[in-house]
N, C-alpha and C positions, 0 to 999 in steps of 0.2 A: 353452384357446383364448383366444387375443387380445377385448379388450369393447372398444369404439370408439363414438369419441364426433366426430364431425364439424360442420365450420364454415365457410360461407365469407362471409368478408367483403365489406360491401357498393362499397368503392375502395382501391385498393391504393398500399399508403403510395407515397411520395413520398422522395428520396434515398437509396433504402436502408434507410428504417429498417423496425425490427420491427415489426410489426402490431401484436402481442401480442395483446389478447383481442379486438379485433375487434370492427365495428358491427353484423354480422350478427347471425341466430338462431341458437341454437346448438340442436343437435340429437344430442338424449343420448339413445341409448337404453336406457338402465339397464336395466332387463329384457331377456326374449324378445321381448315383441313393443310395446318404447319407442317414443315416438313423437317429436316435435318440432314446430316451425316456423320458417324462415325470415322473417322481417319486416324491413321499414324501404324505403325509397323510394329510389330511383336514378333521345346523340342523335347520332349518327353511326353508319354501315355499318361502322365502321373496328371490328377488333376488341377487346372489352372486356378489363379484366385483372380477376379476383380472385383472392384469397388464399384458398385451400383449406387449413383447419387441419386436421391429423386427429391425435388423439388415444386411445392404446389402453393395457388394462393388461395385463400377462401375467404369471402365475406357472409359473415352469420345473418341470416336472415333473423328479422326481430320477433320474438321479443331476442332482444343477446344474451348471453351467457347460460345457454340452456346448452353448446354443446358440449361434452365433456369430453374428445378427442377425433381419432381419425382410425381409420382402418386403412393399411398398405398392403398390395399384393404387387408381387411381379412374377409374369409368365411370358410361356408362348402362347400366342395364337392371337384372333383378331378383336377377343372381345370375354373381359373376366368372367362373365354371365354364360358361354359357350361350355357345354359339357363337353365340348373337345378341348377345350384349353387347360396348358398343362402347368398347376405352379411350380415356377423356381424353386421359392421358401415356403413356408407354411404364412398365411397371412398374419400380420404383426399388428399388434395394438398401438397407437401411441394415446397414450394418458394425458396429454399435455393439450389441450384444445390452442393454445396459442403456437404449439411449433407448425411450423411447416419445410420440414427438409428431415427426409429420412436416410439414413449410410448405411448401407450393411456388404458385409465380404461373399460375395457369392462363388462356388466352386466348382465347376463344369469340366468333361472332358470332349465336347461336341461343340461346335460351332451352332450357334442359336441366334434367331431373332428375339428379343424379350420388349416386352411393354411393360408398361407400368398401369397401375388404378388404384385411385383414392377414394373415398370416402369418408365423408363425417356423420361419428355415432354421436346420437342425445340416448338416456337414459331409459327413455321407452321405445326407439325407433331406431334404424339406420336410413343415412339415402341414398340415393343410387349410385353403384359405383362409377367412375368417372374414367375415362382410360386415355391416356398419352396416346395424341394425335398422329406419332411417328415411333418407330422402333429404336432402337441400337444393339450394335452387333456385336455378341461376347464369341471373340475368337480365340480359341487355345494358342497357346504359344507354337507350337508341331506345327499350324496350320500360318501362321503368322511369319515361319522364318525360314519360308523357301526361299533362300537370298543366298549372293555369293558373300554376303557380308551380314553378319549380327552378334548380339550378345544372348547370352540365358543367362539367369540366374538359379543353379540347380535348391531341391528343398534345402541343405545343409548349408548354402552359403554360398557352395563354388561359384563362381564366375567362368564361364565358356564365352570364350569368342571367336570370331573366325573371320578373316578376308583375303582377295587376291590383292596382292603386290603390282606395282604398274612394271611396264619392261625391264630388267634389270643386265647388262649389257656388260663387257669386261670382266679380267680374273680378276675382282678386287669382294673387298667387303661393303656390305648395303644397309645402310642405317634403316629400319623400316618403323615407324612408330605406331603403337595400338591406336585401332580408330578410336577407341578410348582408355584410357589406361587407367590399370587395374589400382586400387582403393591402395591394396598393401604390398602384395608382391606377386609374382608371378612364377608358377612353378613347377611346371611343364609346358612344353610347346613339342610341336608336331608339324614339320614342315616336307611337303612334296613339291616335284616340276612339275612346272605345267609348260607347252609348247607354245611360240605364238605363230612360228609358220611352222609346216611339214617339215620334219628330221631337223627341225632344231635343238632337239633333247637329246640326240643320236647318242652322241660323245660330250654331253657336257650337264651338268647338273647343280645343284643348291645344296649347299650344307649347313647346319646351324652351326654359327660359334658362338652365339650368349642372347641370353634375353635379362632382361630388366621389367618393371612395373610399368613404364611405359615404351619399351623399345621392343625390338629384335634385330642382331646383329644375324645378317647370314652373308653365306662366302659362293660366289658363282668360279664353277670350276670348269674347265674343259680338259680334253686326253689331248686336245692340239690345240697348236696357235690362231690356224685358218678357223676353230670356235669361238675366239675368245669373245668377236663383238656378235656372236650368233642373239639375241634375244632370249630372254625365259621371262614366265613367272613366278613367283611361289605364293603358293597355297599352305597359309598359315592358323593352326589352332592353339590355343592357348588357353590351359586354366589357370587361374589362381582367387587371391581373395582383395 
């Protein structure tokens, strides 16, 4: 029987390229009953892409070379044989009886558990399908980035980001760098206060004076002196590419 090892990636690459090992968790089942985890952090209805790796070994019982490939499904549910179980894709052939590692770009907008199952087809038979011992978790991005800090990557390219600034104290201006900074440039931003104690925002607030690709310059103001060392935040959004 086919032993499988599944992956999916937490964004999917970008021109084509290979994923290859992927930021996701990988989830080995090594054993009968292996286990795993998905991890790592991921805002749109629109639907998300990941990269479903799946991974399997087989040895051909003899005589060899009788088999001529593999059949791969990935779904929900507990068992590919279950008429409750729902496929992701349409099951896929591979032709190639020596591969064993399937990629494909899978597109959801629901948070799902998905497994995987393999099987090897010969020319008058198939055998049983074989099902990954543990799950992995395809989470949309919406669902991924309740955080006070992330990035998206919108369909056309854009780059959104967004985080709080740590205390910022004094009339002067505030160097604040992107938690990652943007590819090319940056070209909009959207900055509000936040308070860190009660009626510290009263009379005094944050203004933008310039952003860059990886900065933001902002300026803490107050209407009096007795504000100037009051505490603020800023709550920072930025597109660009």
């Amino acid at each position: 029987m086919p032993r499988i090892t599944l992956e999916v990636q937490e964004q999917a690459p970008e021109n084509g390229e290979n994923p290859g090992g992927g930021a996701g968790g990988n989830l080995n089942p090594g054993g009968g009953g292996g286990g795993g985890s998905v991890g790592g952090p991921g805002a749109t209805n629109a639907m998300t892409k990941r990269w479903i790796d799946i991974n399997w070994t087989y040895t051909e019982p003899a005589p060899e070379g009788a088999c001529t490939g593999f059949e791969v499904a990935v779904f929900a549910g507990t068992d590919i044989n279950d008429a409750n179980a729902i496929l992701a894709v349409p099951i896929e052939y591979i032709d190639d009886p020596a591969e064993r590692r399937h990629l494909l770009l899978l597109e959801l907008r629901t948070q799902i558990q998905l497994r995987a199952a393999v099987r090897a087809c010969y020319s008058a038979f198939r055998s049983s399908w074989t099902n990954a011992d543990a799950t992995a978790t395809f989470t949309p991005d919406y669902e991924q980035r309740q955080t006070d800090q992330g990035t998206l990557t919108l369909p056309d390219g854009t780059i959104m980001q967004w985080f709080r600034s740590g205390q910022l104290t004094g009339q002067q201006d505030h160097v604040i760098p992107w938690p990652k900074p943007f590819p090319t440039e940056c070209y909009c931003v959207s900055v509000t206060t936040e308070e860190v104690s009660a009626n510290a925002g009263n009379d005094s607030w944050i203004v933008l004076r310039s952003k860059t690709k990886t900065s933001v310059t902002v300026y803490k103001q107050s209407a009096r002196n007795e504000s100037n060392n009051m505490p603020l935040r800023a709550n920072i959004v930025g597109w660009g590419r």
